[in-house]
TIZAMAR-906863 format. One line per 4 residues: number of its first residue (from 1); their letters; for each residue x, y, z of C-alpha. Coordinates in pm, whole numbers, plus 50000, padded with zeros to 5 digits. Layout:
N
NUM	a	X/Y/Z  ... $
end
This chain:
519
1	xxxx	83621/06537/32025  83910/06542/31807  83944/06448/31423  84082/06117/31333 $
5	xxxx	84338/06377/31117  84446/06549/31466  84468/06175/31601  84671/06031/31316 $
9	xxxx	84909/06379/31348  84942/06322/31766  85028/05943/31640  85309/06000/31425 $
13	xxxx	85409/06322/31620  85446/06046/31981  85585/05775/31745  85884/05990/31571 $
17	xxxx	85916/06143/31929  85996/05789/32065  86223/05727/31773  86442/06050/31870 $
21	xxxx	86420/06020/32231  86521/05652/32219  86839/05720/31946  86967/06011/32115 $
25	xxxx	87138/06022/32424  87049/06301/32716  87433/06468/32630  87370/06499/32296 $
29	xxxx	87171/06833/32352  87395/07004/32506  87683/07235/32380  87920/07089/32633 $
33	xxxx	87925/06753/32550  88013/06848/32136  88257/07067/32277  88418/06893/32496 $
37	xxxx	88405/06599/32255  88561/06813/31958  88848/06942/32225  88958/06571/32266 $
41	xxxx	89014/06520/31912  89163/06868/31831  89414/06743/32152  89429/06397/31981 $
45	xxxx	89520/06601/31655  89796/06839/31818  89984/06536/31966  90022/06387/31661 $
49	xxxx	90405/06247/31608  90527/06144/31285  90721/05856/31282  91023/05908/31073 $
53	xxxx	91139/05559/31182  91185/05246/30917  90867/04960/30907  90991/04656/30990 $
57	xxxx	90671/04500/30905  90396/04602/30649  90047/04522/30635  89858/04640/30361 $
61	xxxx	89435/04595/30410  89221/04632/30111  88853/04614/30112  88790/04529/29702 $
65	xxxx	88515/04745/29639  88482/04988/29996  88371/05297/29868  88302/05540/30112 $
69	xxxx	87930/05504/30100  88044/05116/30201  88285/05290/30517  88009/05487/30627 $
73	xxxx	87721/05229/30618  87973/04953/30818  87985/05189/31087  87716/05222/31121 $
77	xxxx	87626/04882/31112  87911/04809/31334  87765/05020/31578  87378/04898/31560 $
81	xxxx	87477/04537/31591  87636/04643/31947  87326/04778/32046  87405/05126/31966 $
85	xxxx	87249/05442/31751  87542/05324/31503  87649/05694/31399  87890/05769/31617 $
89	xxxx	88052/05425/31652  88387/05440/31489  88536/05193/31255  88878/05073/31345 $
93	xxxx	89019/05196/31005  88879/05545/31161  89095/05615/31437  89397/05573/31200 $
97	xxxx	89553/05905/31234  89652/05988/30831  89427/05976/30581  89424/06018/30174 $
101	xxxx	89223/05967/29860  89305/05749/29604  89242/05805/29214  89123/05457/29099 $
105	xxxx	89127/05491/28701  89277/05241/28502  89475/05374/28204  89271/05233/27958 $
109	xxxx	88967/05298/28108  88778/05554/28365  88575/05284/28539  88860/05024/28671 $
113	xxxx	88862/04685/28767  89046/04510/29042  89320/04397/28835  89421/04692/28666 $
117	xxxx	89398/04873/29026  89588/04579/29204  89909/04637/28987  89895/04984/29091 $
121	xxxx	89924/04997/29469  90077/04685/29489  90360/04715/29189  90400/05095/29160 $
125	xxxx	90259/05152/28803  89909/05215/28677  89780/04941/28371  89491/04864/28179 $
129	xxxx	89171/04683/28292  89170/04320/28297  89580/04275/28333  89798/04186/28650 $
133	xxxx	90138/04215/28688  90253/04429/28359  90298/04735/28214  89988/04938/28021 $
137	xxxx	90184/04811/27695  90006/04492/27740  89682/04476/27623  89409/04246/27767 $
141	xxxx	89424/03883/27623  89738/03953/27434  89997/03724/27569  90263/03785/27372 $
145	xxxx	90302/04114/27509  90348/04048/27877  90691/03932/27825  90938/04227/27909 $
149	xxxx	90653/04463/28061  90606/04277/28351  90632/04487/28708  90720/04327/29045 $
153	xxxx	90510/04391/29281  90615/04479/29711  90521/04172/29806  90786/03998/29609 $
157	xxxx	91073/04266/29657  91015/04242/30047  91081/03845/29997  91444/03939/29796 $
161	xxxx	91507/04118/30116  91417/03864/30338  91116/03934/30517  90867/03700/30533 $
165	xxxx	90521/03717/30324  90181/03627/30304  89854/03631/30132  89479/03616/30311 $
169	xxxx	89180/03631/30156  88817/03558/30131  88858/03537/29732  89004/03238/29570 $
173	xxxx	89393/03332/29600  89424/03320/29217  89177/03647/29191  89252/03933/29074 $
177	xxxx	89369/04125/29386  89593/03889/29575  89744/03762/29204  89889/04097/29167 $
181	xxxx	90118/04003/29420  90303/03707/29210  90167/03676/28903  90188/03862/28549 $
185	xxxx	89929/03811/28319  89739/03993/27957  89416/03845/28124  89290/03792/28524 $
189	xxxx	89057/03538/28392  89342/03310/28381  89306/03150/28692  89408/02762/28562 $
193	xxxx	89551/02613/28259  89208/02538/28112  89150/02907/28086  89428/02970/27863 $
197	xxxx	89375/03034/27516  89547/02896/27221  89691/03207/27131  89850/03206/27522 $
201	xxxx	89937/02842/27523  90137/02844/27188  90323/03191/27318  90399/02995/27676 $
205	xxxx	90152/03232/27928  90120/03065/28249  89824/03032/28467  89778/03227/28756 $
209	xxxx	89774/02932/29009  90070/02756/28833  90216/03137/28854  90101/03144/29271 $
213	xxxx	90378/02837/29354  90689/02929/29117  90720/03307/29089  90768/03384/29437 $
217	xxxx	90850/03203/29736  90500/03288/29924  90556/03186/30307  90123/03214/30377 $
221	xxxx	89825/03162/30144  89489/03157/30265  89184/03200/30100  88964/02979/29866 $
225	xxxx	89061/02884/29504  89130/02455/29551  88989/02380/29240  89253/02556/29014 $
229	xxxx	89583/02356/29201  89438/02015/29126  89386/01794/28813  89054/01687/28641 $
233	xxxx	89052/01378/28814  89132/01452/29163  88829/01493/29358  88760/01763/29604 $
237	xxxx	88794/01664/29929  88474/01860/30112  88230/01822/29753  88311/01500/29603 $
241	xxxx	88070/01567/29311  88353/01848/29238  88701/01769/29084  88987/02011/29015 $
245	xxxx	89013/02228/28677  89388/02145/28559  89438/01945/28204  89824/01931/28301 $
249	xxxx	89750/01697/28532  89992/01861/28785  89917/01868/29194  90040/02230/29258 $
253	xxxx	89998/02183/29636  90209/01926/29639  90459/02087/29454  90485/02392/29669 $
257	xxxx	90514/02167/29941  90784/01999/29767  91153/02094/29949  91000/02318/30237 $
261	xxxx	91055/02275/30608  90804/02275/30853  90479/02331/30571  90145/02214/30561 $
265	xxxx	89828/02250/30349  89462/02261/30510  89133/02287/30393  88890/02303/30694 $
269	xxxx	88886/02426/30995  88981/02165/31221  89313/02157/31041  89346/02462/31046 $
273	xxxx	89343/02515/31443  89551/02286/31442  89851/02443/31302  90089/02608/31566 $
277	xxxx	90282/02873/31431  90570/02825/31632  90586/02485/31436  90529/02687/31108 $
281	xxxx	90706/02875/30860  90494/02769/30546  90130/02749/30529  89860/02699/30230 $
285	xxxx	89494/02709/30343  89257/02666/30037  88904/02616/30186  88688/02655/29928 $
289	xxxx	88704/02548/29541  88672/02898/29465  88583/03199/29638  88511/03134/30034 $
293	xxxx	88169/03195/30169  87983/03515/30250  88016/03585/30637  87637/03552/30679 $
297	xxxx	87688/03243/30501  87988/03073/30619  88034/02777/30828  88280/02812/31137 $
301	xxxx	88308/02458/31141  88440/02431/30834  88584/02749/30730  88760/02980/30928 $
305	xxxx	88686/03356/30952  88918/03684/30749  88986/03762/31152  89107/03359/31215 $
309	xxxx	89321/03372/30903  89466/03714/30977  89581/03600/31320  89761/03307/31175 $
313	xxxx	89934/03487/30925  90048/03698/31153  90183/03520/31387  90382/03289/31122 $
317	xxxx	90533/03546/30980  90625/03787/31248  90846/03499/31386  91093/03642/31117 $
321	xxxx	91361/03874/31266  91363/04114/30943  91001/04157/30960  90755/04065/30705 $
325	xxxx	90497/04188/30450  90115/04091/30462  89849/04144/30216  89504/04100/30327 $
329	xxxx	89192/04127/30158  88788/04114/30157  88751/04136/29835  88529/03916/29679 $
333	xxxx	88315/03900/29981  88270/04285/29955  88279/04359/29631  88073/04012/29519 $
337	xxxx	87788/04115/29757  87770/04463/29582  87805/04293/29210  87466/04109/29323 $
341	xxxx	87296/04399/29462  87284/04243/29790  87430/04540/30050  87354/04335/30381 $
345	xxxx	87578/04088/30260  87840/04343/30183  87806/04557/30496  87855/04242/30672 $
349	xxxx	88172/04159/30481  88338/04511/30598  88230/04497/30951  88395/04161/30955 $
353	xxxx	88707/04303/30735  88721/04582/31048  88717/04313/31271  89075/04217/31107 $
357	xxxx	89234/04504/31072  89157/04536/31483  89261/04182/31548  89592/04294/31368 $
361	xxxx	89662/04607/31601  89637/04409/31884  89928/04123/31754  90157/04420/31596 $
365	xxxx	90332/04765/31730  90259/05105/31568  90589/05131/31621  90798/04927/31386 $
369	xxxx	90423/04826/31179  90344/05024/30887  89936/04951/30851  89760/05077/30535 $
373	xxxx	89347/05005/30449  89239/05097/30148  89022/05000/29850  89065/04917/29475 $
377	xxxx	88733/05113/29369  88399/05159/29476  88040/05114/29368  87766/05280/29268 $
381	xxxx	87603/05202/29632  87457/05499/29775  87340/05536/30114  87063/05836/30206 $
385	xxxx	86704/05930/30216  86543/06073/30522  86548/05871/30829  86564/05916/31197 $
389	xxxx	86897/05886/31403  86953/05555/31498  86739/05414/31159  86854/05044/31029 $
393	xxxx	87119/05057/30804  86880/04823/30628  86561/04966/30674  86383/05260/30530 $
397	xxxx	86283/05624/30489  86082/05770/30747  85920/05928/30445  85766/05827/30109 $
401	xxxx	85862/05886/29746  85653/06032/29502  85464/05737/29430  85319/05703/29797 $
405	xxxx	85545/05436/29877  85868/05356/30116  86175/05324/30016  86572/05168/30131 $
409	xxxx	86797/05435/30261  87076/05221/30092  86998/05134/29676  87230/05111/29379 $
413	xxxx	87249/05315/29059  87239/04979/28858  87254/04643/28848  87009/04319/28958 $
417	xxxx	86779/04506/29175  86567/04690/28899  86181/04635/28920  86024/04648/28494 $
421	xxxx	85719/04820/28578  85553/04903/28941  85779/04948/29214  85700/04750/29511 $
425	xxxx	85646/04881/29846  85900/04849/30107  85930/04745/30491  86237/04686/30687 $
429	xxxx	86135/04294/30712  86142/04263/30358  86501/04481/30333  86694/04289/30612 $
433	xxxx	86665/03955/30449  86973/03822/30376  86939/03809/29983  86715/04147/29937 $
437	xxxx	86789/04285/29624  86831/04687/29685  86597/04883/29398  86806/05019/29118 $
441	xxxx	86692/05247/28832  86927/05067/28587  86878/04641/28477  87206/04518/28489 $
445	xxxx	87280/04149/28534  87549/04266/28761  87601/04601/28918  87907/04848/28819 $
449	xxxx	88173/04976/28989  88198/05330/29061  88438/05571/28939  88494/05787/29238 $
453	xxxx	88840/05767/29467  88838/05588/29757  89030/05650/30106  89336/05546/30249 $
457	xxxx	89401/05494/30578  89694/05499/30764  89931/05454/31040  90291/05344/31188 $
461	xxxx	90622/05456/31020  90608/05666/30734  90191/05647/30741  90214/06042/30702 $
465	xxxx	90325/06022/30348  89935/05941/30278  89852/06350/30294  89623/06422/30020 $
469	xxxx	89512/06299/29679  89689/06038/29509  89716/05816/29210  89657/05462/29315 $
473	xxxx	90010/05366/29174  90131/05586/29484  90041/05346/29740  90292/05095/29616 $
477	xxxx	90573/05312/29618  90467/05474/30028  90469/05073/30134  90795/05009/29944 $
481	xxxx	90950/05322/30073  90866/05307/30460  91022/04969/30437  91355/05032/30231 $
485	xxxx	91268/04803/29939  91365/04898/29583  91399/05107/29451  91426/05271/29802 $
489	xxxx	91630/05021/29945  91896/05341/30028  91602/05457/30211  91846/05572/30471 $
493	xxxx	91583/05550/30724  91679/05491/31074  91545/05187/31250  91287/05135/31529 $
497	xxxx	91494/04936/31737  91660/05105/32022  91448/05448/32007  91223/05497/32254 $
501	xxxx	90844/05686/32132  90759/05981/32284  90431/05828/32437  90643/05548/32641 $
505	xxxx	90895/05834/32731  90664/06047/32879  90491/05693/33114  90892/05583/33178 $
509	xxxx	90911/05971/33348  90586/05956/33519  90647/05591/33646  90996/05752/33757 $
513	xxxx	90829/06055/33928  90579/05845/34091  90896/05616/34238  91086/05880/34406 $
517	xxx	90758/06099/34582  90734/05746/34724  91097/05727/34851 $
end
């Protein structure tokens, strides 16, 4: 009769057996099918043209806080909530054929923020943590030195050109990421006039919203942030125990809807399906009083989705002969979730971000579309331990830790989730809920950013200039470049139009070959 320890063993031996057999295709074990499948790619690889041609359009992605722990773990996810192993699923943002790193630092500081790193691949130059829009000469909080430092960011050269622009995010649009766009600032915190301080008010700082509807001409905003564009006494429209933030009593909304053709504002849904583009040149979506809702949160009722928003934008502003230039980000939504320790709710928030950036491939051409994803920073999210192929993102080690007890394959090095004292046990009902805090070694109210460079991905004209490791300032000046805006606006690139790629050559021959065997 056998032991209950030769039992237990033949247990766990059938039950990790299971676990592989059901993860891992029949394929997988042989050399053929990794061969074969590595031949593709190297073929993929060799094929590879560079397009040498000027972007009409630019769309830069940027997931606030997508480290590539964050990448990795999406794909995964991606791939599991399909029905698959996850592993080999493949982001969007993956089959991008160029790829670089991006040195994040701010120059005051090694660990940045999203403000300092905003102003550097959206304006060109690197600046200190805390400040949008200006020069490292200005110093967080000091007002007085923003004048004459300030830096103009891609968005707002491509409008002096004429191209259409746009803003969408799942932030308020007054956050630090999208206001690096249009506004310049000694302090991000600066969202509405009641944030100034007396030392910014008597040297004549603007706000950041008040910034959003006179600096530059902004064709789409969507995102959250209502609260900052109305005055103390005007009531919001979805939460009437909420009022706006603004002691100037000013109606911004109403102001930048103030001498513009075919413009509207919405703040749900319903409105918001309602727009037709074709009707459209200006739109304003504010759907939240601040930042929009988590995805695993959000009401599609009310609030429409970074994929819904994306769509719009896009098809607003690529009604514009000379192209236009789209920013679009999940920032809070990523980067939030990870401040709170919360990685379903960030993993969720990337998948959904991928979602976008495919949504956007399908509306645009590689051709004459110059698409960039990247991040700001990371976090100090790691993602590892031992598990089986095919293991929940969310779940946990096959194996214990050294005090007999399971652990998350994804934790933090800091922040919310530390446990004073015994460490509980863990089970992958417990880690899938929606709010599970991930175990961290380090009690922070919030957890950090990390200091490691992030990726860039890239395609369309010009996407080859991403080759290697850059400073973050670089991005700006690729974007800026590949569309012939200054200072490369004698760029002397040749336009798309009229040039055929080599891909639709080669079908135009075949279709022709097929034609006359059948004459």
């Amino acid at each position: 009769m056998a032991s209950i320890r030769e039992l237990l063993f033949t247990g766990l031996f059938l039950l990790i057996s299971v676990q592989w057999t059901v993860s891992i295709s029949e394929e997988e074990l042989h050399a053929s099918y990794w061969n074969n499948k590595a031949r593709q790619t190297l073929h993929t690889a060799l094929n590879v043209q560079r397009n040498l041609k000027r972007a009409k359009n630019v769309i830069l992605f940027l997931g606030d806080g997508m480290g590539l722990p964050t990448v990795t773990a999406a794909r995964i996810l991606k791939g599991q909530l399909a029905g698959k192993s996850g592993e080999e699923t493949s982001l969007v943002m993956d089959t991008f054929p160029h790829l670089g790193l991006s040195k994040t630092y701010n120059v005051d500081q090694q660990m940045p923020d999203s403000a300092g790193t905003a102003t550097a691949y959206l304006c060109g130059v690197k600046a200190n943590y805390g400040t949008l829009g200006v020069t490292a000469a200005t110093r967080r909080n000091d007002c007085s030195a923003t004048y004459g430092n300030e830096v103009e960011s891609v968005l707002s050269r491509a409008k002096k050109a004429g191209k259409s622009v746009g803003i969408v995010t799942t932030t308020r649009v007054q956050h630090a990421s999208p206001a690096a766009n249009y506004a310049h600032t000694a302090n991000r915190d600066w969202y509405c006039d009641s944030d100034l301080t007396p030392e910014a008010i008597q040297n004549g700082c603007q706000d950041i919203a008040y910034q959003l509807v006179n600096n530059t001409e902004i064709n789409v905003i969507l995102g959250g942030g209502r609260r900052y564009m109305f005055s103390r006494t005007t009531k919001d429209p979805e939460y009437p125990t909420e009022t706006g933030n603004r002691n100037d009593g000013q109606n911004l909304v109403e102001g930048w809807l103030k001498n513009k053709k075919k413009a509207k504002y919405v703040w749900n849904k319903v409105d918001f399906d309602a727009v037709k583009p074709s009707n459209t040149d200006f739109l304003m979506g504010l759907f939240e009083p601040k930042d929009c809702r988590y995805e695993l949160e959000r009401d599609p009722s009310m609030d429409p989705s970074l994929t819904e928003m994306t769509e719009k934008a896009i098809k607003i502003l690529s009604k514009n002969p000379k192209g236009f230039y789209l920013f679009v980000e999940d920032e809070g939504r990523i980067d939030h979730a990870h401040h709170g320790g919360t990685a379903k709710k960030a993993l969720y928030e990337a998948v959904e971000f991928d979602r976008a950036i495919g949504r956007a491939a399908e509306l645009t051409s590689e051709l004459d579309t110059l698409t960039v994803v990247t991040a700001d920073h990371s976090h100090v999210f790691a993602f590892g331990g031992h598990s089986a192929r095919g293991n929940s993102v969310l779940g946990v080690s096959r194996s214990k830790a050294n005090d007999n007890k399971h652990f998350t394959t994804a934790v933090y090095g800091n922040g919310p989730g530390y446990r004073n004292g015994t460490r509980p046990d863990m089970n992958e009902t417990m880690s899938s809920d929606n709010n599970y805090l991930q175990q961290a070694p380090v009690p922070l109210d919030s957890e950090t950013h990390g200091i490691e460079d992030v990726a860039i991905f890239a395609k369309g004209p010009m996407a080859h200039l991403f080759h290697g490791v850059h400073e973050q300032n670089y991005i700006a000046h690729v974007t800026a470049y590949a569309a012939c805006l200054e200072p490369y606006e004698n760029c002397e690139l040749p336009d798309h139009a009229g040039s055929i790629h080599p891909s639709l050559l080669l079908l135009l021959m075949g279709l022709l070959f097929l034609s006359l065997c059948n004459v």
